[in-house]
PyMOL CGO cylinders between C-alpha atoms (Angstrom):
from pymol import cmd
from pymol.cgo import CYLINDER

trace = [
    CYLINDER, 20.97, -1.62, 33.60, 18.30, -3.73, 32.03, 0.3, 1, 1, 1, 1, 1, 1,
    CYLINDER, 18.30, -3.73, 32.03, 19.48, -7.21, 30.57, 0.3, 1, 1, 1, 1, 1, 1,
    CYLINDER, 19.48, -7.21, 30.57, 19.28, -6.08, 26.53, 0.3, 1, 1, 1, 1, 1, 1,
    CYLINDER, 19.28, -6.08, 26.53, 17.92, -9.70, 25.72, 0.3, 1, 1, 1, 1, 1, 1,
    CYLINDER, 17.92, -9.70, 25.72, 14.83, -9.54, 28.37, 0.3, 1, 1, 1, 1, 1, 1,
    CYLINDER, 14.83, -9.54, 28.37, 14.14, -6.71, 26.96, 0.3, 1, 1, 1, 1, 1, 1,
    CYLINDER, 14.14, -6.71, 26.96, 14.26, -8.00, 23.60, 0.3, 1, 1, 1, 1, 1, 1,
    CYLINDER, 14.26, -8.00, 23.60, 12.10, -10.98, 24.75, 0.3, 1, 1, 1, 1, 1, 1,
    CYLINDER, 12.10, -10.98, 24.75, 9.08, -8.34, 26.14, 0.3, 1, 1, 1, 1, 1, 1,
    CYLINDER, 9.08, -8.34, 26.14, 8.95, -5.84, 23.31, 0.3, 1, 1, 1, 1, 1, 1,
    CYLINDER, 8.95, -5.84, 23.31, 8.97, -8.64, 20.18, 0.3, 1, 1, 1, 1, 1, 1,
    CYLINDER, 8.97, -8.64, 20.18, 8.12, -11.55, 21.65, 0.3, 1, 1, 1, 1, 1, 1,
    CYLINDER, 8.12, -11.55, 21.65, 7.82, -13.40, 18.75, 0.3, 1, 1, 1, 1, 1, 1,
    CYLINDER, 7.82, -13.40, 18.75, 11.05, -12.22, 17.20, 0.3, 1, 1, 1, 1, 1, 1,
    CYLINDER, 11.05, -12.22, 17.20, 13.05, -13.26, 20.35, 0.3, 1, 1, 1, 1, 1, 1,
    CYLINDER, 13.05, -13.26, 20.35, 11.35, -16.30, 20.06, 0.3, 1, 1, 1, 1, 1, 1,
    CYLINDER, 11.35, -16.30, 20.06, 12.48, -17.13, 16.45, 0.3, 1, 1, 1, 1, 1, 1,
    CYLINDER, 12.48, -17.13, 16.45, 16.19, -15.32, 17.45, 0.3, 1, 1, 1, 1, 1, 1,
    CYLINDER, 16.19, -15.32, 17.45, 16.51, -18.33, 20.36, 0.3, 1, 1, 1, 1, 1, 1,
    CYLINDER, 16.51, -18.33, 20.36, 15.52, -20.96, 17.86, 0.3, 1, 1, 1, 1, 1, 1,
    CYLINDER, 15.52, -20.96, 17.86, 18.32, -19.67, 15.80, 0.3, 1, 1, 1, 1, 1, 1,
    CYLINDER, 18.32, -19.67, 15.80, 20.85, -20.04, 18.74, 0.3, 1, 1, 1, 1, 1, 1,
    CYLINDER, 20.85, -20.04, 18.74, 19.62, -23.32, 19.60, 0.3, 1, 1, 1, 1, 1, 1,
    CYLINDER, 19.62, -23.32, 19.60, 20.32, -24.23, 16.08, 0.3, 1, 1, 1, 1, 1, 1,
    CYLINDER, 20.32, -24.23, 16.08, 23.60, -23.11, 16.11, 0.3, 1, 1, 1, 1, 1, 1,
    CYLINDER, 23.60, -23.11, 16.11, 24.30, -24.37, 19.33, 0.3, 1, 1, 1, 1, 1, 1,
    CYLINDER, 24.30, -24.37, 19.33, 23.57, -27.83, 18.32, 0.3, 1, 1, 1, 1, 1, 1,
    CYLINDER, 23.57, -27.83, 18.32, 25.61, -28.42, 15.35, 0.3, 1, 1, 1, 1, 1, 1,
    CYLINDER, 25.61, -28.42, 15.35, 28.43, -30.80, 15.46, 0.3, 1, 1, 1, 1, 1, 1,
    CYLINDER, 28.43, -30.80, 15.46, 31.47, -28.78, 13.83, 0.3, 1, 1, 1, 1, 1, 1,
    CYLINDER, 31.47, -28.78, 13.83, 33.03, -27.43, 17.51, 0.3, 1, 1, 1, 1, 1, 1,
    CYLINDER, 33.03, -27.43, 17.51, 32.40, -28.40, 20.82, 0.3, 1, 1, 1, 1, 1, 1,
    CYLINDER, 32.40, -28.40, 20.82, 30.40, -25.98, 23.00, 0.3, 1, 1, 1, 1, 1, 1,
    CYLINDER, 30.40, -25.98, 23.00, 33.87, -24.68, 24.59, 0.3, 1, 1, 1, 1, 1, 1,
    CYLINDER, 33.87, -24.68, 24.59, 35.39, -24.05, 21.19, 0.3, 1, 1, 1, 1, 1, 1,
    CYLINDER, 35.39, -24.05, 21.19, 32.25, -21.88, 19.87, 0.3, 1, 1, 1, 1, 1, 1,
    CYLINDER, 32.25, -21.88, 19.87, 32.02, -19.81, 23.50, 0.3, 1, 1, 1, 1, 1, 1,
    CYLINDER, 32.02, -19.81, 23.50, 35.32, -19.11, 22.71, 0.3, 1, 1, 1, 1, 1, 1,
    CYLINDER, 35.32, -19.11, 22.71, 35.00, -18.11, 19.31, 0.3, 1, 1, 1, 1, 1, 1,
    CYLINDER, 35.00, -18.11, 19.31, 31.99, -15.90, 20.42, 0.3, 1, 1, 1, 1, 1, 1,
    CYLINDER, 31.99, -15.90, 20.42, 33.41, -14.24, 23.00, 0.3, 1, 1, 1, 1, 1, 1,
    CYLINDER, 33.41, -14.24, 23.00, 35.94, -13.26, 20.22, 0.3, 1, 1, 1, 1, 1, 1,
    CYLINDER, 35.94, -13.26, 20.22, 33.43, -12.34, 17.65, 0.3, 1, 1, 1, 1, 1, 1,
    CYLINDER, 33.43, -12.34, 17.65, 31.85, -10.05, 20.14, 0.3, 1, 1, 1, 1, 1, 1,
    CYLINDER, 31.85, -10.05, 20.14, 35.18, -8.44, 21.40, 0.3, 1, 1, 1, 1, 1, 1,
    CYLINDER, 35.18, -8.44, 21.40, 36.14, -7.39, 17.59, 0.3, 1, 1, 1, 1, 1, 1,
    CYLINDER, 36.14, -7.39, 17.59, 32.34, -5.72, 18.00, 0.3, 1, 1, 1, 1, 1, 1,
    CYLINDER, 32.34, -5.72, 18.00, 33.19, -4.09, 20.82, 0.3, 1, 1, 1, 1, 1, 1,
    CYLINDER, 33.19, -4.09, 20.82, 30.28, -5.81, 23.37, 0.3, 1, 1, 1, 1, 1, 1,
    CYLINDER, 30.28, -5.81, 23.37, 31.80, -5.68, 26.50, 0.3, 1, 1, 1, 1, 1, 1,
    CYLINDER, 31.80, -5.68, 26.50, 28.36, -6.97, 27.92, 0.3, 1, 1, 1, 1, 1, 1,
    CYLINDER, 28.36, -6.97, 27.92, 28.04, -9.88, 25.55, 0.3, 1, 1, 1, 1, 1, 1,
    CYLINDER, 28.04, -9.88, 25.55, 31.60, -10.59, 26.37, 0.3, 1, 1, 1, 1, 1, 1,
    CYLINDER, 31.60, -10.59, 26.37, 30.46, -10.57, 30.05, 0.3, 1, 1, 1, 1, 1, 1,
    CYLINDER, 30.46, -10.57, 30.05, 27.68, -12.36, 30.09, 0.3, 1, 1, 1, 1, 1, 1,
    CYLINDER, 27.68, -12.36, 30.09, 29.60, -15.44, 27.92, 0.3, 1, 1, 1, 1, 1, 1,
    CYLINDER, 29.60, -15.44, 27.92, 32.60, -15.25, 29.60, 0.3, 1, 1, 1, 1, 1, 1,
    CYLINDER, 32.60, -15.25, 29.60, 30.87, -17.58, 32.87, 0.3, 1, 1, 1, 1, 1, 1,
    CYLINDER, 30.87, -17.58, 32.87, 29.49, -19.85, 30.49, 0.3, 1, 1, 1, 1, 1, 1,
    CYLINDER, 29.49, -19.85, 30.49, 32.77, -20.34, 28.37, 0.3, 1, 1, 1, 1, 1, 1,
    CYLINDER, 32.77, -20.34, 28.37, 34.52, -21.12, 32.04, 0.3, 1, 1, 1, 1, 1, 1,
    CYLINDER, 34.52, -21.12, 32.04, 31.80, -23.77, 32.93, 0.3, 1, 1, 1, 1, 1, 1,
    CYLINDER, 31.80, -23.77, 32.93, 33.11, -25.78, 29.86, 0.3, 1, 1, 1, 1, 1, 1,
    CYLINDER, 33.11, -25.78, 29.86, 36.41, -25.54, 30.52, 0.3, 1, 1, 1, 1, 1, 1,
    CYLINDER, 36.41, -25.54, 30.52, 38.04, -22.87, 29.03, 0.3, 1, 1, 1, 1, 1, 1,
    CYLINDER, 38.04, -22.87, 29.03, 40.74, -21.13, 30.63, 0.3, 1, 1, 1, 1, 1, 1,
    CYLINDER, 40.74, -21.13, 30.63, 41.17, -17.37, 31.70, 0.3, 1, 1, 1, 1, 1, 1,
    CYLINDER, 41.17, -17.37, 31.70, 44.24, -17.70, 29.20, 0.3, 1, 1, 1, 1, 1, 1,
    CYLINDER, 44.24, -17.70, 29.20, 42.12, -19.07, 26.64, 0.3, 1, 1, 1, 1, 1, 1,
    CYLINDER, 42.12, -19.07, 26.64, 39.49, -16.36, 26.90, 0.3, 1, 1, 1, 1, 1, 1,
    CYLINDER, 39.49, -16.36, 26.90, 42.12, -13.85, 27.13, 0.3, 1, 1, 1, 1, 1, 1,
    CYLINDER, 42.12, -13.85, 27.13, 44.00, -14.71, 24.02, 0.3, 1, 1, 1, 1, 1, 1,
    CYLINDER, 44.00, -14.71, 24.02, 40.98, -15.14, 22.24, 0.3, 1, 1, 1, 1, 1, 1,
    CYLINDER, 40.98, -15.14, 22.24, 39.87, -11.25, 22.98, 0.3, 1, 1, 1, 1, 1, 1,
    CYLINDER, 39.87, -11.25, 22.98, 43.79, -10.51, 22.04, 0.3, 1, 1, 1, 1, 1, 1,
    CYLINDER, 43.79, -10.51, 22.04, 43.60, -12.08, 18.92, 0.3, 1, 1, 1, 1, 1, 1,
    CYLINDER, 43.60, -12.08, 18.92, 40.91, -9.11, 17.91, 0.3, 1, 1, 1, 1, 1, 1,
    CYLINDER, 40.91, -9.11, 17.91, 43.62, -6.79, 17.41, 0.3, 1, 1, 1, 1, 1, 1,
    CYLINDER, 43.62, -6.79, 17.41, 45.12, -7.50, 14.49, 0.3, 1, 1, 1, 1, 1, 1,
    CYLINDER, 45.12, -7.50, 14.49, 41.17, -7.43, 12.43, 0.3, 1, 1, 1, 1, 1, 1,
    CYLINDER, 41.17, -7.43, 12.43, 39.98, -4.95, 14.79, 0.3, 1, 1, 1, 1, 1, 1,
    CYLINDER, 39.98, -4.95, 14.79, 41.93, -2.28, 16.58, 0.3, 1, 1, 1, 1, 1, 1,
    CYLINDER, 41.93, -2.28, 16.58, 42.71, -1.71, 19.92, 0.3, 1, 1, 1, 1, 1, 1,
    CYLINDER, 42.71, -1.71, 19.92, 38.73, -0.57, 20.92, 0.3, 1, 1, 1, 1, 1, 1,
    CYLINDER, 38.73, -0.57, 20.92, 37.62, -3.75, 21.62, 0.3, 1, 1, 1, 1, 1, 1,
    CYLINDER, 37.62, -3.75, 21.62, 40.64, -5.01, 23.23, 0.3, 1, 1, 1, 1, 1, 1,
    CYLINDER, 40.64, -5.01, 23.23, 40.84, -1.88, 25.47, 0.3, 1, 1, 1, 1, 1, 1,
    CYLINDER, 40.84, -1.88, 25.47, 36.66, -2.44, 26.53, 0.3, 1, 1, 1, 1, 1, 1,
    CYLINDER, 36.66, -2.44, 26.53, 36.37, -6.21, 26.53, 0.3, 1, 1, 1, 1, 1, 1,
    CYLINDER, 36.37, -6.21, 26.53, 39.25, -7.75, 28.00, 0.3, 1, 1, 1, 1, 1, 1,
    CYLINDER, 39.25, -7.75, 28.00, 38.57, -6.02, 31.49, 0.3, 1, 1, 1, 1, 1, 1,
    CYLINDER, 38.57, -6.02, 31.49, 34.96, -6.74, 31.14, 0.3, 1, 1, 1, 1, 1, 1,
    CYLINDER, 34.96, -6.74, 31.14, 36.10, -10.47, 30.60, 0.3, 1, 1, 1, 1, 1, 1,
    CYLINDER, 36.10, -10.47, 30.60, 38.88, -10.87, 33.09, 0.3, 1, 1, 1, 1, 1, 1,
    CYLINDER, 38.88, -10.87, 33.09, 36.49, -9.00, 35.83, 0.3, 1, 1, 1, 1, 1, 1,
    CYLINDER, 36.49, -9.00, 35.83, 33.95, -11.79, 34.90, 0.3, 1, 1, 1, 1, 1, 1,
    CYLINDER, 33.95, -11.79, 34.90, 36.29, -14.97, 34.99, 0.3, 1, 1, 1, 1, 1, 1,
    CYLINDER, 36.29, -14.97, 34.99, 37.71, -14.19, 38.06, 0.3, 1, 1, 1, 1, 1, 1,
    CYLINDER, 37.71, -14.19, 38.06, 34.16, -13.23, 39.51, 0.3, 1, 1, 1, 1, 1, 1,
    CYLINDER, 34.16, -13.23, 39.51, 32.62, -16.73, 38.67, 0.3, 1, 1, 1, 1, 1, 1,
    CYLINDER, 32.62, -16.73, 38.67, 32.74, -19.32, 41.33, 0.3, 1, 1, 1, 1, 1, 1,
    CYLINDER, 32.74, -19.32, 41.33, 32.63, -21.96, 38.29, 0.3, 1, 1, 1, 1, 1, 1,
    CYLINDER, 32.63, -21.96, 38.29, 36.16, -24.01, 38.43, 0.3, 1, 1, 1, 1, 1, 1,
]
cmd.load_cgo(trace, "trace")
């Protein structure tokens, strides 16, 4: 499967570009530390249903610290906003990737 956000990046260019300036905006501000907003994210995401965002952040939210309990609760937490679909796709796809990244 192709990574959605290269292919993003080849077919509007430009768009992509201005999308990543966005995220580096975001990324930058000082309200939560970098853990806290992976977290959040990854939680966003799972009400969504993006088992492949949730993936792909997952690694990233375990390089800065957070814990597989962390990332699991925060998935959890979906279910009272969002029903059981994203629980049921996402925390798999997120468990599968924390225990799959070397990253202590």
């Amino acid at each position: 499967m192709a990574n959605p956000m290269e292919t993003f990046a080849a077919e509007a260019p430009d768009v992509a570009a201005a999308f990543d300036r966005l995220i580096d905006t975001l990324v930058s501000t000082d309200g939560l530390d970098a853990r806290t907003k992976q977290i959040a994210y990854i939680a966003i995401k799972a009400a969504q249903g993006d088992a492949t965002a949730v993936a792909l952040h997952v690694p990233v939210a375990k390089r800065l610290g957070a814990t597989r309990a962390e990332v699991r609760d925060a998935i959890l937490l979906t279910l009272t906003t969002s029903g059981l679909n994203g629980v049921a796709k996402c925390l798999p796809a997120a468990l599968q990737a924390y225990d799959a990244d070397g990253a202590a």
